[in-house]
N, C-alpha and C positions, 0 to 999 in steps of 0.2 A: 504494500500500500504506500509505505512512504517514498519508495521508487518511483512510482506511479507519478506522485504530486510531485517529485520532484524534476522528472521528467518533462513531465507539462509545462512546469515553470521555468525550465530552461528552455521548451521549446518557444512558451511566449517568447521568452526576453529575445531570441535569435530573430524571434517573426519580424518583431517590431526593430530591430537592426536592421533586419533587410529592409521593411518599408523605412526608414531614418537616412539610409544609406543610397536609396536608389529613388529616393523623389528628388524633382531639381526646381530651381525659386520658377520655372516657366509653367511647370503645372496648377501651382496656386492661383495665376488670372484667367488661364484660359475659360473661355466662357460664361466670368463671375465678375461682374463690374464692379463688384464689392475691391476684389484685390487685385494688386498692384504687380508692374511684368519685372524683371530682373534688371532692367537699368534704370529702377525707380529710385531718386535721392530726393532729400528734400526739397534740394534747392530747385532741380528739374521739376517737382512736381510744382512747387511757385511761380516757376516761370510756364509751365502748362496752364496754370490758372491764369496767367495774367494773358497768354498767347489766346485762350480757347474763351476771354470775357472780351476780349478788341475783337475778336474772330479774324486775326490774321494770321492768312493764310501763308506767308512769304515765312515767317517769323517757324512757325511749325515745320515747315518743309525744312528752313535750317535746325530744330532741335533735333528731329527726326533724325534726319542724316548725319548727324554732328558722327565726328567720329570713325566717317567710313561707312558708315549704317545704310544698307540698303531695304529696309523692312516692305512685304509687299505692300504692304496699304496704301506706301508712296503709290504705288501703279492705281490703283483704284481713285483717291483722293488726290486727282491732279487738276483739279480748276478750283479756284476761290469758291465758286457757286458748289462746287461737291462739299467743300468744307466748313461750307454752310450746314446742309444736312447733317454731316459727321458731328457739329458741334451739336443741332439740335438733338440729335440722336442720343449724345452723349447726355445732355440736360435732361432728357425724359428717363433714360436709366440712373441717374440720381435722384429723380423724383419716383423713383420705383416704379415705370410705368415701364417694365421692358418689355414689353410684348412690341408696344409702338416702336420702341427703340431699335429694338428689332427688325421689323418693318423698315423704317430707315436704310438703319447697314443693307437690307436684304437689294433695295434700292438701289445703294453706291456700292453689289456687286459682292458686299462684306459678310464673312460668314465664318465659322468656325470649320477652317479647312476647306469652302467655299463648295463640300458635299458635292462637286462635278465627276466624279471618279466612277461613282456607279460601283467600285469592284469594278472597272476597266483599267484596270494600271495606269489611270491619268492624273492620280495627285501629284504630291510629293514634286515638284519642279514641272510636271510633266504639262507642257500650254499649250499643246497642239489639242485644240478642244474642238 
């Protein structure tokens, strides 16, 4: 019996090792507009607030990029008038209305993995759509 319990108890503590060990800071925004993606600092997030209340669009395209940073959304959110949307978007999902907000992104093309794949080997880089 006390094999048993002690067994199990090592086998938690290894589980939760593994998930400790093999979650990375990108898994915790995907999809959650609660949280924040992995080049999140404060400072960055202050100047997103003060970029995303002007709604300028020039100003974002350089935080975005800063860096070397080619993230895809640059591709999606490329006219002032899309970054329009994106900010609305974002405003309705801090008002906890994502379903709208959703609706938006689904608009300017935006999507978790943008679901075009089907199971046809066409995610993951692949644009020949």
């Amino acid at each position: 019996m006390k094999n048993t319990v002690l067994a199990l108890g090592i086998l938690a503590v290894a589980l939760l090792g593994v998930i400790a060990f093999t979650t990375n800071d990108a898994d915790a925004y995907r999809g959650d507009y609660t949280q924040v993606g992995p080049n999140h600092t404060q400072a960055r997030e202050s100047r997103m607030i003060e970029i995303f209340e002007s709604k300028d669009y020039n100003a974002w395209v350089e935080i975005m990029s800063e860096d070397g940073r080619t993230p895809g959304v640059l591709r999606r959110i490329d006219t002032p008038e899309k970054f329009e949307i994106f900010v609305e978007a974002k405003e309705l999902a801090q008002e906890g209305n994502t379903q709208e907000a959703n609706q938006k992104r689904a608009e300017l093309g935006l999507g978790q993995g943008d679901m075009h794949g089907n199971g046809q080997g066409r995610g993951m880089g692949h644009f020949n759509r």
